[in-house]
Legacy VTK file of the C-alpha trace (Angstrom):
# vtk DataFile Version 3.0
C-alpha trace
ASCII
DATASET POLYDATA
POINTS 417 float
0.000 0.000 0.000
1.186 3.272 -1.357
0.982 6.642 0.919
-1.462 7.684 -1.472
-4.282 4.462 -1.371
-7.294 5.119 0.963
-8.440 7.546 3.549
-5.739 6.109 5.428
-3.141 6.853 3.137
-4.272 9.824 2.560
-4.008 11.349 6.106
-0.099 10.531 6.435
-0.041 13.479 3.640
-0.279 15.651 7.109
3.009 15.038 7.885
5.838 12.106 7.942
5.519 8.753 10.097
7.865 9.382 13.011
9.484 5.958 15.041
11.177 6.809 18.061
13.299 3.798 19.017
16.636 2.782 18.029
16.230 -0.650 18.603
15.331 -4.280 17.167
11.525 -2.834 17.273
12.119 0.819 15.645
14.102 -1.634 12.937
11.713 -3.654 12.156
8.929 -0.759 12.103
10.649 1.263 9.203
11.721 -2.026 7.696
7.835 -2.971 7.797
6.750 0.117 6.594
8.753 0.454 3.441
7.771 -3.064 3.113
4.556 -1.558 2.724
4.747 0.573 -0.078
4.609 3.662 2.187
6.608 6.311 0.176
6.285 9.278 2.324
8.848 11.049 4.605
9.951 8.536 7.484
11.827 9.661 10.352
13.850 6.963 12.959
14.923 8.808 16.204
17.509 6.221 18.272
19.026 7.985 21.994
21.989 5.852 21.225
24.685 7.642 19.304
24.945 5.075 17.101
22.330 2.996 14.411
20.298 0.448 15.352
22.110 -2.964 16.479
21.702 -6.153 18.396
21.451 -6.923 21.791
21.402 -10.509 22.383
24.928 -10.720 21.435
26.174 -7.759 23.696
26.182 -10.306 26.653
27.204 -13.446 25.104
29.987 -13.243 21.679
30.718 -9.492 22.028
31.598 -9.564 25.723
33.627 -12.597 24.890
35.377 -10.428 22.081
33.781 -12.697 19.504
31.891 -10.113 17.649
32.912 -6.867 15.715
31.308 -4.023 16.386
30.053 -3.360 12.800
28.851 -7.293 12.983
26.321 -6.160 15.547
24.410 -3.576 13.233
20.997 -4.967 11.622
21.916 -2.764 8.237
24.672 -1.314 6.611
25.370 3.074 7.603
24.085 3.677 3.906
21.126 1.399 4.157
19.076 4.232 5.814
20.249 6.922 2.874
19.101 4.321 0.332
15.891 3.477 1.784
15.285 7.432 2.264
15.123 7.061 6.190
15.900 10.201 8.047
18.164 9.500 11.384
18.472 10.937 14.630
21.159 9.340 16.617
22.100 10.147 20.060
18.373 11.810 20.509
16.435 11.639 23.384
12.556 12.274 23.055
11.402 14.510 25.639
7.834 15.412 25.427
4.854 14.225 23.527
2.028 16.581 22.276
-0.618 14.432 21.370
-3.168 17.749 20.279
-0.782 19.282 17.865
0.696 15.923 16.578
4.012 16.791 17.134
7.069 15.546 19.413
9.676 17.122 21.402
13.716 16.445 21.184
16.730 17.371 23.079
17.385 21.155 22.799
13.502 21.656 22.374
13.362 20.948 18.793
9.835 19.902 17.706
8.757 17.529 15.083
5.398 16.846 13.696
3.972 13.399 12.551
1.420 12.190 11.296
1.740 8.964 12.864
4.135 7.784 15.826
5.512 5.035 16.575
6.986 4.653 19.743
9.554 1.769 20.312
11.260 3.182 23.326
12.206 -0.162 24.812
13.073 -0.683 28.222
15.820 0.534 30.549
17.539 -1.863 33.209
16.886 -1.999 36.880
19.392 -0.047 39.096
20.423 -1.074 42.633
19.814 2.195 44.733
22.267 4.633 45.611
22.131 4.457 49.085
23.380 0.944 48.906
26.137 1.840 46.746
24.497 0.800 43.601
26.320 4.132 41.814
29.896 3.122 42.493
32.224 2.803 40.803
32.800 -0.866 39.494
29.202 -1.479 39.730
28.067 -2.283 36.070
24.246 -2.914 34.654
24.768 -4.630 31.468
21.908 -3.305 28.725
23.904 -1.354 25.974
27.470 -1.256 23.947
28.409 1.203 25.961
27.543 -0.542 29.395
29.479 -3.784 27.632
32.076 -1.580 26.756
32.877 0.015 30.043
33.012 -3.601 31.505
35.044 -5.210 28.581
38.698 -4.343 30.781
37.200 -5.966 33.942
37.377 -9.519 32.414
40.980 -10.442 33.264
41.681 -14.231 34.471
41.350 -14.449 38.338
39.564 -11.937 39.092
36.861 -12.035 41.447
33.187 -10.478 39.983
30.119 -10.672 41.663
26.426 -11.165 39.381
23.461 -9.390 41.198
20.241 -11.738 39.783
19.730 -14.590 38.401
17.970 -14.572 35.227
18.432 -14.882 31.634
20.921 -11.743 30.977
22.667 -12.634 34.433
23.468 -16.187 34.004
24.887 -15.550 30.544
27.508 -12.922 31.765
28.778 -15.209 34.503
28.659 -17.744 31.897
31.335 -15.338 29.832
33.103 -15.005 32.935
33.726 -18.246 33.972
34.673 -18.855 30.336
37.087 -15.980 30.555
38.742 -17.300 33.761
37.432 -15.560 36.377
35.912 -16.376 40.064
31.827 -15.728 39.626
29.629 -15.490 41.972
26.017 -15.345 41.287
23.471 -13.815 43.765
19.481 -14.080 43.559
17.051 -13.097 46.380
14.746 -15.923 45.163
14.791 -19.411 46.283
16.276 -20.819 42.699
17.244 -19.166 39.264
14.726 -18.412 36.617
12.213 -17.650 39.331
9.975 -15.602 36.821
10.691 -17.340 33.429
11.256 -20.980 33.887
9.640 -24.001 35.236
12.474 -25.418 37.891
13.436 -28.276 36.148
14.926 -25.790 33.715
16.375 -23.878 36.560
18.008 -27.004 38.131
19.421 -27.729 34.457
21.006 -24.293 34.593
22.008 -24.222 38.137
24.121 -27.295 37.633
25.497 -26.183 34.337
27.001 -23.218 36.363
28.044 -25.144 39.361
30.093 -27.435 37.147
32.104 -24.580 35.329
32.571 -23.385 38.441
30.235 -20.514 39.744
29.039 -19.750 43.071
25.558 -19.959 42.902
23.684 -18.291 46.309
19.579 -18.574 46.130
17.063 -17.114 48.797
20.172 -14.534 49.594
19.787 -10.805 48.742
22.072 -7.766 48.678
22.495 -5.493 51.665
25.184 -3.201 50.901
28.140 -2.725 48.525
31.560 -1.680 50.404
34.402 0.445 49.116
37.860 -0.152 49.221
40.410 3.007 49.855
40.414 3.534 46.006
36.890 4.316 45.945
35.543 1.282 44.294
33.197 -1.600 44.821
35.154 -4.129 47.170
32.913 -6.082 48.690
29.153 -6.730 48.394
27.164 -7.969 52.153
24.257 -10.185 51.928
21.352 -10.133 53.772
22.561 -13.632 55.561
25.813 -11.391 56.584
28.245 -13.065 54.190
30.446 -10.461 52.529
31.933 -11.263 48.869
35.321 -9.631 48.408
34.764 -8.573 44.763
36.804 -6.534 42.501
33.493 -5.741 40.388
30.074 -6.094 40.248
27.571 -7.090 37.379
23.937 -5.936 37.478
21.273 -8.061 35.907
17.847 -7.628 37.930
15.376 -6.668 35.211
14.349 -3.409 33.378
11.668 -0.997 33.104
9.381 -0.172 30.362
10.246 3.528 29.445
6.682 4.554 29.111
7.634 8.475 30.696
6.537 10.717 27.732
3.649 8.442 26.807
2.302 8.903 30.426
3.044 12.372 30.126
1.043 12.812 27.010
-1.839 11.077 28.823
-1.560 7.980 26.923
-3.151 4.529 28.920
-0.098 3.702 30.429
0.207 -0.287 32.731
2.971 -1.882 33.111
3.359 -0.442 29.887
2.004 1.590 27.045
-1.340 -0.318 26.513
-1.852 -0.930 22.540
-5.013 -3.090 21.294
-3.934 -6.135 19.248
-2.954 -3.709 15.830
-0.173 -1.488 18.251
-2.695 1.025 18.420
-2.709 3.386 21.461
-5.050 5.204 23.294
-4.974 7.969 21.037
-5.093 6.735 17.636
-2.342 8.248 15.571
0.281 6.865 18.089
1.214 3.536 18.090
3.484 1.245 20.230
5.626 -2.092 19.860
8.270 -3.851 21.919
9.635 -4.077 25.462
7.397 -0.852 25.780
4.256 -2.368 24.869
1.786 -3.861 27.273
-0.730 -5.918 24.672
-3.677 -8.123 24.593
-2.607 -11.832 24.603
-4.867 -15.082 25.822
-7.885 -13.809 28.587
-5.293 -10.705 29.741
-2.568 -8.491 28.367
1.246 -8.932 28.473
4.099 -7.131 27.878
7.636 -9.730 26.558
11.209 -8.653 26.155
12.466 -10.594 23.443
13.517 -10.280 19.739
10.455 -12.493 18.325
8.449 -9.569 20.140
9.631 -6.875 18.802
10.122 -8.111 15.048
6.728 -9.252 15.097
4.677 -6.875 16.771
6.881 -3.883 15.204
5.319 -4.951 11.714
1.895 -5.347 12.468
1.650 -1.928 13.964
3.416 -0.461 10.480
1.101 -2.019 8.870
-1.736 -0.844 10.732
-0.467 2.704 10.455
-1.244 1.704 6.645
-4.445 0.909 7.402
-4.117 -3.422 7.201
-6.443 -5.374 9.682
-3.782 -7.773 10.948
-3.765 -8.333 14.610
-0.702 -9.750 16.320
-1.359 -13.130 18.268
2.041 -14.595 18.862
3.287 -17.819 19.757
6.673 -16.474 21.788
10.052 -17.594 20.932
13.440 -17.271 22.967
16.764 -17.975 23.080
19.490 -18.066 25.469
23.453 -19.173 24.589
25.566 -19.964 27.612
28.848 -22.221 27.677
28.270 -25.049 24.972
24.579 -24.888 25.729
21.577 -23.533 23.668
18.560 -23.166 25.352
15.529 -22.088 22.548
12.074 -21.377 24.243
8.621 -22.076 22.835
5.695 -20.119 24.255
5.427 -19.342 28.006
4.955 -21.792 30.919
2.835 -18.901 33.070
-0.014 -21.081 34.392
2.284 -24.467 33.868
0.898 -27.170 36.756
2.479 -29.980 35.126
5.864 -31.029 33.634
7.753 -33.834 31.642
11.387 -33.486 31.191
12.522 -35.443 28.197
15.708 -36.228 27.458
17.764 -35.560 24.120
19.958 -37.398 22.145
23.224 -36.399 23.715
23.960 -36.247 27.522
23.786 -32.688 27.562
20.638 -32.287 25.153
17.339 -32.479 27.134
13.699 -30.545 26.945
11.415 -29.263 29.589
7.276 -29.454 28.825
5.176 -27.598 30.122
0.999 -28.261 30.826
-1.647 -27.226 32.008
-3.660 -29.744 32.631
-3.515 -31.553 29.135
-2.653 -28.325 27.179
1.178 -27.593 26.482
2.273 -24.316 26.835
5.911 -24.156 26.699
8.927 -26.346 25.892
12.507 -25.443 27.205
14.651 -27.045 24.702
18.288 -27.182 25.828
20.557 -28.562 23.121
17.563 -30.326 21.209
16.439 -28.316 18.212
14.289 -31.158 17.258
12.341 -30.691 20.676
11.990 -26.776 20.221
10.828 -27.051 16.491
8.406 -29.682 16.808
6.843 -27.993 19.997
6.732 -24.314 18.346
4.977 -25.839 15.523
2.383 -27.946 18.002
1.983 -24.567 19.797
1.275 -22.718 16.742
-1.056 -25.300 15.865
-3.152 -25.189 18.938
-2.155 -28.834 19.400
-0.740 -30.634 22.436
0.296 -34.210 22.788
-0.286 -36.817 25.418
1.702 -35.890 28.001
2.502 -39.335 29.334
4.089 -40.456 25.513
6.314 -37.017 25.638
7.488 -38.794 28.863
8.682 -41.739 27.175
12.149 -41.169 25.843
11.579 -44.197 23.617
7.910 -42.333 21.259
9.358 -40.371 18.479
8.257 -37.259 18.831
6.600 -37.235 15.076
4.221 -40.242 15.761
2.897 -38.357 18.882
0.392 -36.057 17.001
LINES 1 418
417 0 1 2 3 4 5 6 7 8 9 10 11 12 13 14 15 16 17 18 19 20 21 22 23 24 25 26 27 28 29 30 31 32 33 34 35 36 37 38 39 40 41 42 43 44 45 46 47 48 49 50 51 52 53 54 55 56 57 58 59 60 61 62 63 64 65 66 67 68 69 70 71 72 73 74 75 76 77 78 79 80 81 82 83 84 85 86 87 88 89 90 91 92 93 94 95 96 97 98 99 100 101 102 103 104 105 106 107 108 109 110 111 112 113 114 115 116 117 118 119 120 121 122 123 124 125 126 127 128 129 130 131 132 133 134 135 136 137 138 139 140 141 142 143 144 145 146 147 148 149 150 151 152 153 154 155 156 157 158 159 160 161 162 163 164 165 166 167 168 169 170 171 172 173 174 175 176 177 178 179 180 181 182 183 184 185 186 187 188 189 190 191 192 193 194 195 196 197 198 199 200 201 202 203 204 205 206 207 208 209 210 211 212 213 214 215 216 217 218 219 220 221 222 223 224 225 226 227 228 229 230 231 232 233 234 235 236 237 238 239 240 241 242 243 244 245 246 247 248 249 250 251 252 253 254 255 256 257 258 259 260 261 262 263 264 265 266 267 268 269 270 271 272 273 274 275 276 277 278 279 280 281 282 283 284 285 286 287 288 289 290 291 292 293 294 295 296 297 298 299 300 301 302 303 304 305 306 307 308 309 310 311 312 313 314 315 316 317 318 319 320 321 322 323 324 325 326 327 328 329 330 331 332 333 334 335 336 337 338 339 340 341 342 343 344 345 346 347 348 349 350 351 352 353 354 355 356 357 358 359 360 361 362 363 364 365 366 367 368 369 370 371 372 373 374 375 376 377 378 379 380 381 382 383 384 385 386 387 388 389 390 391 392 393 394 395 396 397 398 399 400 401 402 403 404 405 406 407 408 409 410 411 412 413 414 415 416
């Protein structure tokens, strides 16, 4: 669809589509909407001083010094020039005026749209101040230049302490360990994974780490962070009175939807920017996608952090700033790299009462399923692409086999539906 088919098209002739994101979502969204046929001035606005790239790397192959910078970019520098995309790097959106259509930038400037998209992400969780959550050594790990200012503190034998045990967490430690050095692993809750995996899958991933040689401590939180007469981090006290002589600290403990000038602009705002299933917003020449997006999915609404989410949803919304019906109804998809291990994820085991762990084909290869009642949810596939791929397509499907034959390690998967 051209910008000049339909009412719809028709209306963007008020001004250009803005996208404020520099992300995997704000990608996908101008990628979608030239796609599209739209033809009409399109503006990407990124707060990063540099062009859209990847994340999932930042903690895994580029921390390891695996991956070129230039590797991590989704596009080429001229691929925005070609496709007639005009950039803002290191710009910071600062207001919304949803009455006059128009935006606000750094240094005031104002921009008008005719549609926005907002793919503002999410920003990561910081430990307070007053615990010492500012000093220096202490390291959240969201962006090149948070990997960046970390990169020198990998040295063999060095002592480095991860605050939380998820997903982004377990993966630096995973580097570490890799790299040499002494981890140590910290999570207030009583096992890893507490809010995105089953605990088989935890227990997988616990022992993974405990035999590469990580200090895993569960059901302990962080009290304080001490200095040392240089100023930085030295040692971090737990809550059980245990102090960790560290000579850094790694932050992983979640992020926060950066929903600020959405609120502002009086836009429904839980957990969130709340979109209906098209990305549409409260007001309905904005639109949102991605870690910022709080959508309808199953009986409720969600928000995910993940790359399927953000491809995905991105597009539908450009599309429905072009006036197509599509609504987005995902079946979720994640991944997670750490040693030799490659955990891919199938839909979400929220709700999950019942499990079967099957094994692989290797003694490292196994997969997690997860019920409810007769219905599967989720499968945790950890070295068994055969496992994930069959299960995303069941899922897709709307199909779910016996759970008793998943059980069996000796049914081949393909007879079972």
């Amino acid at each position: 669809m051209s910008k000049q088919d339909g009412a719809e098209g028709r209306s963007l002739e008020e001004g250009p589509i803005v996208v404020v994101g520099g992300g995997q979502a704000g990608q996908s969204w101008i990628e979608a909407l030239r796609g599209a046929g739209y033809e009409g001035r399109l503006v990407l606005i990124g707060e990063e001083p540099i062009q859209p790239y990847q994340r999932p790397p930042l903690s895994k192959k580029y921390l390891l010094g695996e991956m070129a910078l230039e590797r991590l970019f989704f596009r080429p520098p001229n691929y925005y020039r070609d496709m007639e995309v005009e950039t803002r790097w290191g710009t910071r959106l600062t207001g919304i005026d949803p009455n006059a259509k128009s935006i606000t930038l750094d240094g005031d400037e104002s921009l008008v749209y005719a549609k926005l998209g907002l793919a503002t992400g999410a920003r990561p969780r910081l430990l307070p101040e007053a615990i010492g959550g500012a000093a220096p050594g202490v390291y959240p790990a969201r962006t090149i230049a948070d990997i960046d200012a970390m990169t020198s503190e990998f040295i063999e034998g060095r002592r480095v302490a991860v605050i939380g045990g998820g997903y982004i967490g377990l993966e630096a430690a995973a580097v570490a360990a890799q790299r040499g050095l002494k981890v140590t692993v910290v999570e207030m809750a009583a096992r890893l994974l507490s809010r995105v995996a089953p605990p088989e899958t935890a227990a997988y991933f616990h022992a993974l780490h405990t035999n590469h040689g990580v200090d895993i401590r569960c059901g302990v939180g962080l009290e304080r962070f001490e200095l040392g007469p240089n100023g930085r981090v030295a040692r971090a006290v737990l809550s059980d009175g245990t102090a960790l002589e560290v000579d850094f600290v790694l932050v992983g403990v979640g992020v926060s939807p950066n929903v600020e000038a959405a609120e502002s602009a009086g836009l429904a705002v839980e957990n969130g920017i709340v979109v209906d299933a098209q990305g549409r917003t409260s007001d309905p020449h904005i639109y949102a996608a991605g870690d910022c997006a709080f959508f309808p999915y199953g009986e409720g609404r969600i928000r995910l952090e993940s790359v399927q989410n953000a491809i995905d949803q991105a597009a539908v919304a450009a599309c429905a700033m072009m006036g197509a019906g599509e609504t987005y109804a995902p079946t979720p998809w994640f991944w997670s790299d750490q040693y030799n291990v490659k955990l891919q994820i199938a839909g979400l085991s929220t709700g999950v009462d019942h499990v079967v762990t099957r094994p692989g084909r290797t003694p490292e290869s196994q997969s997690v399923w997860c019920f409810q009642g007769e219905r599967l949810l989720a499968v945790d596939a950890m070295n068994d692409p055969r496992a994930y791929m069959t299960a995303k397509r069941w899922l897709e499907a709307g199909v779910s086999p016996d759970p008793a034959r998943v059980a069996d390690p000796e049914a081949d998967l393909k007879t079972l539906i």
